[in-house]
Every structure is written in C-alpha cells, then in structure tokens.
LUMPAKOL-254367 format. One record per residue: x, y, z of N, C-alpha, C in turn. Coordinates in steps of 0.001 Angstrom, whole numbers, padded with zeros to 6 digits, always signed. Layout:
BEGIN
XYZXYZXYZ ...
% end
This chain:
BEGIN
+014252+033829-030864+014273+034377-029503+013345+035576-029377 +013539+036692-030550+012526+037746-030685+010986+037039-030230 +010265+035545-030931+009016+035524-031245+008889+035125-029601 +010277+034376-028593+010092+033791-027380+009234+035004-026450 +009889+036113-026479+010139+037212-025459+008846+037864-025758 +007859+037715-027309+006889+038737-027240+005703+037775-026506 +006014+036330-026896+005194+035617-025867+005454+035847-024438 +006295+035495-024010+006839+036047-022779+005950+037169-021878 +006198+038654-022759+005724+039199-022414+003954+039369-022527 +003562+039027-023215+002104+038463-022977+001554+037905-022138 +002633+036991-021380+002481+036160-019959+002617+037464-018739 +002696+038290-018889+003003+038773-017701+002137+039516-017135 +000828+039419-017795-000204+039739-017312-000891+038822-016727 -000553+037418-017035-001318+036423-016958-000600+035894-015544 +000661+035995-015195+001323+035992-013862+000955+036801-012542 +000840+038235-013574+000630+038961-012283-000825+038955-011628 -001508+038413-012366-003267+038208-012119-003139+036691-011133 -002346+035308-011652-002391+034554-010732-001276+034439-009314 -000574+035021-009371+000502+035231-008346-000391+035904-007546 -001177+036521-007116-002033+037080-006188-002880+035760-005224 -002628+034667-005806-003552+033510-005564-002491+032171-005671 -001627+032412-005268-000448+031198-006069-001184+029672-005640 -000580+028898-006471-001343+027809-005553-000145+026910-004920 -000734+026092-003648+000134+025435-003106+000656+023718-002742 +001574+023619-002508+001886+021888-003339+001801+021512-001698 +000589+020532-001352+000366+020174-000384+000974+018455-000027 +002168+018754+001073+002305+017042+001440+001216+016611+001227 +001233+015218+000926+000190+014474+000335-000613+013954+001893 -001459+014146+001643-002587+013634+002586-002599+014881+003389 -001808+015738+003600-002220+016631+004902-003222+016983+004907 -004512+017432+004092-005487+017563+004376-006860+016604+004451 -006049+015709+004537-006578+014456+005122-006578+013706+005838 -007903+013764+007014-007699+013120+008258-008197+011797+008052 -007832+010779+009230-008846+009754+009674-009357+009872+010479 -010946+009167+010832-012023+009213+011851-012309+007888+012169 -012385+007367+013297-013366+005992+013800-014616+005959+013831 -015056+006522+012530-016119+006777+012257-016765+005871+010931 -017964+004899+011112-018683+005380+009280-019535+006038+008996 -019605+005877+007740-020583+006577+006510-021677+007222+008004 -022647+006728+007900-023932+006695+008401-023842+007433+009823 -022316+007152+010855-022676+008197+011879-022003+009467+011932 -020844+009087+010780-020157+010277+010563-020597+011899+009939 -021982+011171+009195-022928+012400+008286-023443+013731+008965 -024305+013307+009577-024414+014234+010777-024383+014364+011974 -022840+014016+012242-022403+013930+013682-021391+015017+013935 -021623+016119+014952-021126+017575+014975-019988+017191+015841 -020032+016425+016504-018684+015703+017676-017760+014810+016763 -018224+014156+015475-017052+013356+014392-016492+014524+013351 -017472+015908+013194-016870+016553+012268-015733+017485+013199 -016294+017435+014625-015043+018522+015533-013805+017824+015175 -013825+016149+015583-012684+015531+015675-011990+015573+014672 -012477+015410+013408-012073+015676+012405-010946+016925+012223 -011755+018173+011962-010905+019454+012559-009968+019501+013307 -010273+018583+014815-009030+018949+016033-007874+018056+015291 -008133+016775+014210-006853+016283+013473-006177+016947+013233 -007040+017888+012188-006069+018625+011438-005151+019918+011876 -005792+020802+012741-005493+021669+013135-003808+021344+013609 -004222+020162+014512-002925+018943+014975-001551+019146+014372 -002237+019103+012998-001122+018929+011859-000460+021158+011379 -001426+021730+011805-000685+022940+011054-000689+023910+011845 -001010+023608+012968-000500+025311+014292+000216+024384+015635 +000430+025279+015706+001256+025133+017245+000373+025140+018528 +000145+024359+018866-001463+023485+019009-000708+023684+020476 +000791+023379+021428+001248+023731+022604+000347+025498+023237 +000505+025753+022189-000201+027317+022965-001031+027716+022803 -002722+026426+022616-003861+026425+022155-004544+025788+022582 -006360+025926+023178-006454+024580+023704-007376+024635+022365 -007616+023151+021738-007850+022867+020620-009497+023442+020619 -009778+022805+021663-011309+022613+021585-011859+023933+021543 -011199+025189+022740-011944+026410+022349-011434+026786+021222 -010605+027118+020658-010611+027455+019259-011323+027193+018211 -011539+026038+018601-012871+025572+017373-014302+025994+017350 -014224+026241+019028-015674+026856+019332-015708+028359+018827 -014829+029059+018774-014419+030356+018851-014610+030562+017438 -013672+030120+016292-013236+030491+014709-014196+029340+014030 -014644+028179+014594-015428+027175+013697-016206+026491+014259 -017276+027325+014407-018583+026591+014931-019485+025979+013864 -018858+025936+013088-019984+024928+012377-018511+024327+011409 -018309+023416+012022-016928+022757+011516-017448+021606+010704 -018530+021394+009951-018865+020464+008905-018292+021637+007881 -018958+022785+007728-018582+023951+006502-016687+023062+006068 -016458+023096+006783-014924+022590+006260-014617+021007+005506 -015357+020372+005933-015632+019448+005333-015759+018951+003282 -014974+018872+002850-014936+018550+000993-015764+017407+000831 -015250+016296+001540-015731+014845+001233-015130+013974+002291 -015810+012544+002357-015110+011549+002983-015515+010470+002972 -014831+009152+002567-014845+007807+002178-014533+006896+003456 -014701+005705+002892-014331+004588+004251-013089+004031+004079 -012466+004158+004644-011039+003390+004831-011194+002003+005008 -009962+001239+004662-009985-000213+004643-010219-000354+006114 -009877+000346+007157-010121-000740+008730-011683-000073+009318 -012486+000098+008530-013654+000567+008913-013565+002196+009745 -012590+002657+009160-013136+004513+009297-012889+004960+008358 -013058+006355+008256-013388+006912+007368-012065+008470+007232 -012047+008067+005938-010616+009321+005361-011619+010813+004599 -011113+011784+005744-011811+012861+006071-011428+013984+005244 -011611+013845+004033-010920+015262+003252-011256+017207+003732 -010484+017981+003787-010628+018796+004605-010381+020023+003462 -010683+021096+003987-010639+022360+003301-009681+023431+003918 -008418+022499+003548-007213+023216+004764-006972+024726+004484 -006754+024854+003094-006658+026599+002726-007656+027056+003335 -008847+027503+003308-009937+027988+004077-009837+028166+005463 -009427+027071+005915-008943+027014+007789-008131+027306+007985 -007075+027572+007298-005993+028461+007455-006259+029899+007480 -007079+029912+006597-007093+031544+006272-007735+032333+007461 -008434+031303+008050-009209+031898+009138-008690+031802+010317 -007451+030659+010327-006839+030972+011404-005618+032284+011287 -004981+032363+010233-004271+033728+009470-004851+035160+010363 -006540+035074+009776-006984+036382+009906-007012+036455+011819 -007209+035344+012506-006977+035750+013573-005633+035724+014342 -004707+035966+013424-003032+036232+014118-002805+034755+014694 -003299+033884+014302-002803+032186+014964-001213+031869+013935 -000683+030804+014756+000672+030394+014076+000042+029684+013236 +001046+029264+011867+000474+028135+011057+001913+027747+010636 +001479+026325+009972+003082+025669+009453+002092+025575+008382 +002622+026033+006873+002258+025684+005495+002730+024193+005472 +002368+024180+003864+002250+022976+003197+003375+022667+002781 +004440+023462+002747+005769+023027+002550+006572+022224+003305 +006862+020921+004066+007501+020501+004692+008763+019655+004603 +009716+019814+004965+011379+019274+005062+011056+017582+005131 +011597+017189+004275+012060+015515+004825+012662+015107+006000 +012427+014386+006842+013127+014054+008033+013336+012424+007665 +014754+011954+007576+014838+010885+007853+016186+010291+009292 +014902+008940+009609+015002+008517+010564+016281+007274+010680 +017292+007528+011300+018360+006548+011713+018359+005928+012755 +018226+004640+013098+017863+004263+014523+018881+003102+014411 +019786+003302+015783+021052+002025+015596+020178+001160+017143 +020396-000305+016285+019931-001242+017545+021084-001658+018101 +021573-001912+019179+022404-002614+020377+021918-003816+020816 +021865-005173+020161+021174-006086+020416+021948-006830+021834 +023247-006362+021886+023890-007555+023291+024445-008251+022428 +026110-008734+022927+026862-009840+022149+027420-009533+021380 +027681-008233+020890+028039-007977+019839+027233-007891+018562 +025735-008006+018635+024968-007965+017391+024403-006156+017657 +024567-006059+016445+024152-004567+015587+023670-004380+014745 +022176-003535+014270+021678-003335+013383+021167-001761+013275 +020955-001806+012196+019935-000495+011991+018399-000450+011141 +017733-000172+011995+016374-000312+011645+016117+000757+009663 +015344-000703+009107+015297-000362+007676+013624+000000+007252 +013117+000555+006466+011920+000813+006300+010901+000184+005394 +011505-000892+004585+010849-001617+003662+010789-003216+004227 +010929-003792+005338+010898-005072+005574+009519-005316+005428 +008650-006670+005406+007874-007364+005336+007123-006889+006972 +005765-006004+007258+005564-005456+008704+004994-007071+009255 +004078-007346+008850+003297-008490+008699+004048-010249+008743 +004708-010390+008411+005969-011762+009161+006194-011916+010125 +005136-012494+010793+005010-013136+012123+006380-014330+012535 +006984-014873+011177+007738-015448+011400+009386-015226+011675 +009383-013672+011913+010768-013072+012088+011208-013349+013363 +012316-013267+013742+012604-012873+014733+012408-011993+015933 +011916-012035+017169+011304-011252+018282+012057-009551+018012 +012878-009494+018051+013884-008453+017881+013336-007698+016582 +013429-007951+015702+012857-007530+014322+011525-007314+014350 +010438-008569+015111+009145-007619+014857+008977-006048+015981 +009908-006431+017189+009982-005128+017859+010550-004056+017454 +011355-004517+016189+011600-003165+015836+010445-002649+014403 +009749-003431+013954+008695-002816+013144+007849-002314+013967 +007304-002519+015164+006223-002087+016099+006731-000349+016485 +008504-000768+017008+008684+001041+017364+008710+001451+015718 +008594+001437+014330+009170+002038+013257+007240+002134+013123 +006162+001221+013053+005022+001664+012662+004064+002539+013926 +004721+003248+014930+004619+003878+016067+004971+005081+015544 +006354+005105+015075+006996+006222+015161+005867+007267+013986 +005519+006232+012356+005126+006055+011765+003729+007062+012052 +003329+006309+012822+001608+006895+013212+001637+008201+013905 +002807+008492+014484+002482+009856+015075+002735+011067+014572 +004175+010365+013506+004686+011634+012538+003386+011647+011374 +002225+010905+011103+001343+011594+010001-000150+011700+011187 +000033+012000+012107-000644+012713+013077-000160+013959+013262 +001048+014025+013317+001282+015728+013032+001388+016046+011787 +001721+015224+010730+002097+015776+009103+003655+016080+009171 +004140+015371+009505+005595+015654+009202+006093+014377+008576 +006680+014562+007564+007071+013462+006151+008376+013116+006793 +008619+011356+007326+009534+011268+007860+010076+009751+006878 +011193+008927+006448+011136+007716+005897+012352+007167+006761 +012812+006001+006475+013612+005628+007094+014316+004399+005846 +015978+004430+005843+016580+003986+004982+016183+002721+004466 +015954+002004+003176+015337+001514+002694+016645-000191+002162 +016199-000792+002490+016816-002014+002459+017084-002627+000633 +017709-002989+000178+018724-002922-001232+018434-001799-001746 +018526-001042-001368+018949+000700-002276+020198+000857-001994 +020707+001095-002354+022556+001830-002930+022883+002279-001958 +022093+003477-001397+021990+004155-000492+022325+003428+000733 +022114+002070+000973+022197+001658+002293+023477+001541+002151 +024474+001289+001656+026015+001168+001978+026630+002254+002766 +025952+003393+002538+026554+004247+003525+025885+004545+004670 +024609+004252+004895+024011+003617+006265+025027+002552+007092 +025516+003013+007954+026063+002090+008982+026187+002416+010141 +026047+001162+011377+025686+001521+012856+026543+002713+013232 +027866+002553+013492+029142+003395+013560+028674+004946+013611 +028613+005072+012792+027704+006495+011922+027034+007182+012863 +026005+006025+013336+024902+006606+013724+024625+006574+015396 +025391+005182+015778+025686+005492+017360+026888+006688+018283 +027540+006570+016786+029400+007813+017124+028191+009131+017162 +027257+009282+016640+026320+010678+016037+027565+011403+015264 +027969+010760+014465+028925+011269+013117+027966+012376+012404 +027737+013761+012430+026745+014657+012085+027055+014737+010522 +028461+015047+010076+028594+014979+008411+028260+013887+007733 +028528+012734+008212+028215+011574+007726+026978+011244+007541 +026064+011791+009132+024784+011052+008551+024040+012592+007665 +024347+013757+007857+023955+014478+006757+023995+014425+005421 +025077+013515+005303+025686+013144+003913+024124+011956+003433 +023933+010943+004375+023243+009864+003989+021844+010547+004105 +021753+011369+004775+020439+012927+004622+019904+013176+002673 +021112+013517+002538+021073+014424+001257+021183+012919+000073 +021695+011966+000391+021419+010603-000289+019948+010358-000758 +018841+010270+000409+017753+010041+000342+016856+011209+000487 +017415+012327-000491+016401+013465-000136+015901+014036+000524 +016544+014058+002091+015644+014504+003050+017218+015587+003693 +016609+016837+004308+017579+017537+005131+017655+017792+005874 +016930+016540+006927+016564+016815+008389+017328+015133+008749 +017903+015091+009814+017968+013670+010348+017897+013663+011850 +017069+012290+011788+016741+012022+013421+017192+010837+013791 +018349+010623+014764+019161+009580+014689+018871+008895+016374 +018410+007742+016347+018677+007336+017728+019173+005639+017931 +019645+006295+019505+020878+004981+019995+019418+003943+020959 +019408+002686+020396+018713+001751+021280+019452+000682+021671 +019250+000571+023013+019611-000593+023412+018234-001848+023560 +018759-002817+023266+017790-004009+023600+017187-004065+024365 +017943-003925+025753+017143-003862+026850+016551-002384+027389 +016852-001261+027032+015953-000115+027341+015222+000581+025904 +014181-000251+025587+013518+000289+024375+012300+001184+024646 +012086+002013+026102+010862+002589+026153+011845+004100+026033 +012692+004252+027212+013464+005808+026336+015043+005709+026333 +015167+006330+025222+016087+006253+023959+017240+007624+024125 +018448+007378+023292+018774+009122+023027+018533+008774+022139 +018235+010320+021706+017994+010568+020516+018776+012039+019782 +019149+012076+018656+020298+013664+018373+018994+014079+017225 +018767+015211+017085+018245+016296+015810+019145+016574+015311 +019304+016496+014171+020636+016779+013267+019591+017803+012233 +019971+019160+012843+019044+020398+011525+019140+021639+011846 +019820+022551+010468+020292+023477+010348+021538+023902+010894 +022401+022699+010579+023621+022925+011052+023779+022606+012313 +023308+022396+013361+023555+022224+014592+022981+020698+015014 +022831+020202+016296+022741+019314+016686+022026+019514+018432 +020962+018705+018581+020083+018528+019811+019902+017311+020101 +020686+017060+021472+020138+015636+021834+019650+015608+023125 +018519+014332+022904+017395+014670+024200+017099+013390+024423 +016500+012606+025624+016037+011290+025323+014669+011014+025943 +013848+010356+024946+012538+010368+024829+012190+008288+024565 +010635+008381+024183+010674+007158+023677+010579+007328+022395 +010664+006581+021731+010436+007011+020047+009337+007330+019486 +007964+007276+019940+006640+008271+019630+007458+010213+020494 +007729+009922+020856+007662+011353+021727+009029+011752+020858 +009769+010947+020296+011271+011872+019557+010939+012424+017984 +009187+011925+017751+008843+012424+016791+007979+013721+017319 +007617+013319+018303+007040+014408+018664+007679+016031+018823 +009118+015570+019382+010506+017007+019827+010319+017257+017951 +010458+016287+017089+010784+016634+015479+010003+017973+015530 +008627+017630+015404+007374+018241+015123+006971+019781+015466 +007715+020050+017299+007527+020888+017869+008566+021946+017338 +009566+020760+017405+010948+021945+016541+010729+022603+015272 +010567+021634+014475+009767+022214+012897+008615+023008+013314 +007463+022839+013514+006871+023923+013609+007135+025437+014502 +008224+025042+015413+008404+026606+015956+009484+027517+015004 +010053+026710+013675+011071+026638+012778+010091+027477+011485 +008925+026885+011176+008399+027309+009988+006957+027927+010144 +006699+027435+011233+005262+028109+011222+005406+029637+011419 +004144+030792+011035+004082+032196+010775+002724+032796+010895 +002810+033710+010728+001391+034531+010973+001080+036125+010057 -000058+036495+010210-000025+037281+008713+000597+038417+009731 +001161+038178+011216+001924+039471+012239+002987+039852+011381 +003853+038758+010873+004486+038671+009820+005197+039455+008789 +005525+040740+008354+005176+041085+006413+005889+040086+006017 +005620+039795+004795+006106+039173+003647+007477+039674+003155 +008454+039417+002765+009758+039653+002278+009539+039731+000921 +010895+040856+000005+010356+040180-000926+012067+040221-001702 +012252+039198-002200+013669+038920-002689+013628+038988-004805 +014444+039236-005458+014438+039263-006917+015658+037972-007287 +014690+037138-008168+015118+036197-008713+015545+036207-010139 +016688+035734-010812+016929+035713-012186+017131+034211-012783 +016378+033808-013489+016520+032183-013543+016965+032451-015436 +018420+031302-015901+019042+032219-016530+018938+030435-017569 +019496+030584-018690+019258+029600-020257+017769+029678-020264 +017222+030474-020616+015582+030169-020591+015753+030558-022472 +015550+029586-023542+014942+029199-024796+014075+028905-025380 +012860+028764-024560+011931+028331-025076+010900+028779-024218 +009293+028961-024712+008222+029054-023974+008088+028133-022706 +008527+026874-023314+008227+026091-021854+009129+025919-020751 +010408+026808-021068+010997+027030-020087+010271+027902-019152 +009621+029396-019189+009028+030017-019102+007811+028756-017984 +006849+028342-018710+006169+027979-018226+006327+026665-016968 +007865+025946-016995+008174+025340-016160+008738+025977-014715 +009086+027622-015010+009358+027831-013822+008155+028913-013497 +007095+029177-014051+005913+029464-013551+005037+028552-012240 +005288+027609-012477+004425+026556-012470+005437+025937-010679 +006965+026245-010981+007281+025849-009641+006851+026815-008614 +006961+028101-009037+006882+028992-007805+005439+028835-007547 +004600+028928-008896+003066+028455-008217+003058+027296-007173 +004015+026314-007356+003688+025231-006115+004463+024898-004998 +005170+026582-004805+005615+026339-003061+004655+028086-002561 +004368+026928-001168+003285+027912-000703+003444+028373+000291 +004924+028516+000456+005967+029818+001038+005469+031073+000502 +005469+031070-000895+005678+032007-002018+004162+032648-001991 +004341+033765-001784+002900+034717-001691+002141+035456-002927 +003530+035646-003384+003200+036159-004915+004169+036521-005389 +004228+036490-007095+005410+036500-007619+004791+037510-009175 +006249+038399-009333+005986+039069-010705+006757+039253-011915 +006731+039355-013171+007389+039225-014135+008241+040755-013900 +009892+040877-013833+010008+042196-013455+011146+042691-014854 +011508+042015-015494+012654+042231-016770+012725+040431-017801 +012640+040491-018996+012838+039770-019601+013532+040037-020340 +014691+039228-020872+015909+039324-021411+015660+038180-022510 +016381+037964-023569+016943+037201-025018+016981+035799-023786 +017978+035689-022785+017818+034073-022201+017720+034132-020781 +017035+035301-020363+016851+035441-018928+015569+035893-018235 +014665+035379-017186+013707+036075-016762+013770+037068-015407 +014155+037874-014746+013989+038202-013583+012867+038198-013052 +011892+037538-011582+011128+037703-011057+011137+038430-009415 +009955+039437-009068+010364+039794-008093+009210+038602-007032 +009847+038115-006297+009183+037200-005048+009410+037912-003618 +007445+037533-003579+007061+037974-001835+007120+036967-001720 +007377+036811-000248+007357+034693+000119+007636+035519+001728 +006507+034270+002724+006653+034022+003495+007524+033416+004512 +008143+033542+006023+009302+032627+006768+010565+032825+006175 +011333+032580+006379+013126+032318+006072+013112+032012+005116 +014333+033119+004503+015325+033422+003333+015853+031858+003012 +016095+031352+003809+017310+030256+004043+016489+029030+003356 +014985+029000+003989+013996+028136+003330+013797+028141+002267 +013214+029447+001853+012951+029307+000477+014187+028806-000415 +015469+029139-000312+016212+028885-000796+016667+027689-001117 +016097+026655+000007+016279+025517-000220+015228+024831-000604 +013458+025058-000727+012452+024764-001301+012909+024868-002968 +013472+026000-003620+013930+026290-004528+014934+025634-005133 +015868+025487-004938+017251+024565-004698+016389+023036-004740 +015962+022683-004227+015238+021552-004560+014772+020907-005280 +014370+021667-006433+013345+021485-008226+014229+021171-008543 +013933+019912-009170+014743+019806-010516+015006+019958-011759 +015177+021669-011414+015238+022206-012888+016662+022561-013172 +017548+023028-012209+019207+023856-012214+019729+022961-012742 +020991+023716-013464+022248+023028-013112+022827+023175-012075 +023221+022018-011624+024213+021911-010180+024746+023280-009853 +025757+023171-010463+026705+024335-010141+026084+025870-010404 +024985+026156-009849+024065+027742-010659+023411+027777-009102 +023220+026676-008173+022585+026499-006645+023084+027594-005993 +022133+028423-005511+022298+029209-004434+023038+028540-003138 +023717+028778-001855+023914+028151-000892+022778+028497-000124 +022319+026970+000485+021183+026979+001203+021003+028235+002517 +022209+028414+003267+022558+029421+004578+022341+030962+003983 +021880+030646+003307+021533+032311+002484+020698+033139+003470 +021121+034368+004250+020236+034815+005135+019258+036113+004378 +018401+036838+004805+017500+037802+004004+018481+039055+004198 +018364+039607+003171+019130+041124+002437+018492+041343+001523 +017542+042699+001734+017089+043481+000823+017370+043500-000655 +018943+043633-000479+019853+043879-001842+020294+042643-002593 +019486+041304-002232+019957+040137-002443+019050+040122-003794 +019985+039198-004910+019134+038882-005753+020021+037549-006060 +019275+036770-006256+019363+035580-006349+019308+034542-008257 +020712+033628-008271+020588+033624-009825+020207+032120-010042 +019717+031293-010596+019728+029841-011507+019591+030021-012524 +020347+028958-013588+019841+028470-014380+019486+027208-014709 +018528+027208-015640+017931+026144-016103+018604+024785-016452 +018827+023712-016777+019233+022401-017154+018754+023006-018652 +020092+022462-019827+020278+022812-021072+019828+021252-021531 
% end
C-alpha cells in the first residue's frame, strides 16, 4: 500500500496539469452532421458548410432564442474553419464531422446557452389503441423494411423512424423497448396508457435510461397524441404529434442542462473509497476525465484505501450526481441519492467494486 500511495502521489501532478483540459465523452455522432450534399459540391460550397453548422448548432444551444443564421454570420464567418472531415453516406450525402469543442468555446466566450456532451437517456413508451379490443406497444427492434406486415405495424415503424429522425436532429439519445429482452415483461399497455409514473420509471431504470416519454395513440387519431414527460420526479402532459413530442423532450432538456460561462462553476469534494491498486487510481481518473460536466478536478488527500478529489463541474449538483452514479465502478449500496441538491459543505463518498 506504502509503494501504491507514493505512486499515487506522483500522479498528482499529472492530474492537476490535465484537469485544466478534461476531456469529454461525446454522445456518439453529435458532432456529426448530415448534408444533401457530395464530395465535389460540398468542397467548396460556403452555403453546404453554413448548413452544416446550422445542424449542429441545432443540436447544442437553445436555438428558440436565436436566429441561427445571424449567429453564424456574427461568431462564424468562415464556417468551413470548423470543419475536421467528411465522407459520403450510403443515401448519397455526406456525414459532416465537426469541431464541436471549438464552437462551443466560441459560443461560451460570447455568453450563448450550450447543452454539453453529456446527455440523459430518454426512453420512449408508446401504447397503441387499435379498436376491438386490440393493444399494443410500439417495440424498437422489428424488421423497418417488411413490406409484408400488417398496415398498422408498418404505421407504427413510420411514426417510431420519425420520431427517430428528429431526436438525432437535435442529439437527444432516445430508444424504445426492445422486443425478446427480459425487459419487455414489464413493458405493458396498462402501464403506459394508466401513465403509472413508478412503474414506467421502474421500466426507465430497466433499460438505462432516466427520462421517459410515454404516449397514448389511438388508431384513428395518429397525427396528435397525449403525450406525459416523466423527469425529475414530476410529470408533464401535453399533446403534440410524435415528431413535435420529441421536440417538447429536447426543449425541456436543454432548458434543464444547457449553461453559460454567466455561470461559476461549483465545486463539490469527492472521496472514492477501496482504492488497492494503481489502476484503481487510474480508472477513476479516466471517468471524471470523460464527463464534460466536470471542469476540472484535483488530487486533494490520499489515504492507505482512499482518494479525496476536489471537483469544479458545471449545471446541477443533482446531475452530476447521477452522471457519476452511473459508472460502473460502485458498489450498489456506496450510491449517492440522485436528488442531491448543491451545499458547499457537501462531500460526497463511493466506493469502488472489490
């Protein structure tokens, strides 16, 4: 343990030099748009590289209290500079890799909202009312492409690859319960037309996600829907069509997480506790490096089986707590409660899985 701790402390120079720079674990694709564009007109075309940009932007500010286009004229007039790379997609456009940290930063320095790279799972419950007594609930792994299904069934892949297209137009990671997984036994209509809130939170925390978006369809009115938000304890119901109930998701989450450097940073002390080995050490280095809540983090006491760190982190106490709570590194029973609000005097404990 002596030889653990002098390594240890050797690291803590090496922390406090990259915690100034943490890096951040980006939903997958968010910084990646699509364009109806190819190769050849997309190269130097200043109107395919705007569009490009106005994607993304799409995806990480609060774009309601912005008009897209002057902003771009304003902070990014030469909106190729943002540009990494970009390939052709299978339906003839092209997947637009982007330089989202950079455009952030510049939207940061001018006091704009932003939603980081950290985003909540939302999963989607949708009970069908077919007439007659038939009931279903829309599943996320069927065959999209089986022309030979039933009318009813391909209409409900059309609203599920809708819903689909708009939630990774904004970047919000949404799935929907998955047909022979375990998990579906406690998927049931009942549940989800009663808007049973524990229940379907329960089937929430089943499939990893801690957001649920539950809506009632009838057969015959499939353009608007109710729909309930089931997040952060409470409950919102509104009725929309199902592109637009991803849309309420989107607006809610981002007026939920997005921030600005108007902001300060918080800063809370963490003790993450069975730590034996170097690579314990280096496994929980490596998480806080990849939530990009977390602004910077420092080595503040090392103990025989304990590290204390002090963490700046951006947005709600309550978040991080549950970004954190999330790794699978704890033992169960060592979990902070997610409703954890910010207090100065808070210090916060896990330990490791033995």
């Amino acid at each position: 343990m002596l030889l653990i701790k002098k390594l240890l402390s050797k690291l803590i120079v090496l922390s406090f030099f990259c915690s100034a720079n943490a890096l951040s674990v980006e939903m997958t694709g968010l910084y990646d748009v699509t364009v109806a564009y190819d190769t050849v007109n997309f190269r130097s075309n200043r109107n395919a590289h705007k569009k490009a940009l106005e994607k993304l932007l799409i995806r990480i500010m609060w774009s309601n209290d912005e008009n897209i286009s002057m902003l771009i004229e304003q902070y990014f007039p030469n909106p190729s500079r943002f540009i990494r790379q970009f390939k052709p997609n299978d339906d003839d456009s092209l997947i637009v890799s982007m330089d989202g940290e950079a455009i952030q930063e510049i939207l940061l320095e001018a006091n704009k909202n932003i939603w980081g790279a950290d985003r909540p799972i939302t999963i989607i419950l949708v009970a069908i009312d077919k007439g007659m007594g038939e009931r279903e609930v829309i599943i996320g792994d069927d065959v999209m492409s089986n022309l030979n299904q039933p009318q009813n069934t391909n209409n409900n892949q059309v609203m599920r690859q809708k819903m689909h297209a708009i939630a990774n137009s904004r970047g919000v990671p949404i799935l929907f319960p998955m047909k022979n997984d375990e998990n579906q036994l406690s998927v049931n209509f009942s549940d989800i037309w009663g808007g049973f809130s524990e229940n379907l939170t329960n089937i929430a925390k089943n499939y990893g996600a801690s957001i649920v978006l539950s809506g009632k369809v009838r057969n015959d009115e499939r353009e608007f829907n109710d729909w309930t938000l089931h997040f952060n304890n409470s409950s919102t119901s509104f009725s929309a069509t199902p592109e637009n109930a991803i849309n309420f998701l989107a607006d809610t989450l981002m007026a939920r997480y997005s921030y600005s450097d108007r902001v300060p940073a918080k800063e809370i002390e963490i003790i993450f506790g069975n730590i034996n080995s170097i690579n314990n050490f280096g496994d929980i280095f490596l998480a806080l490096s990849n939530l990009s809540m977390i602004e910077s983090f420092t080595v503040e006491d090392i103990h025989e089986d304990y590290i204390q760190y002090l963490i700046s982190y951006n947005g709600f106490t309550s978040d991080l707590v549950t970004s954190i709570n999330n790794l699978n590194l704890w033992e169960k029973t060592a979990r902070v409660p997610n409703k954890l609000q910010y207090n100065e005097k808070s210090i916060l404990e896990y330990k490791l899985k033995l």
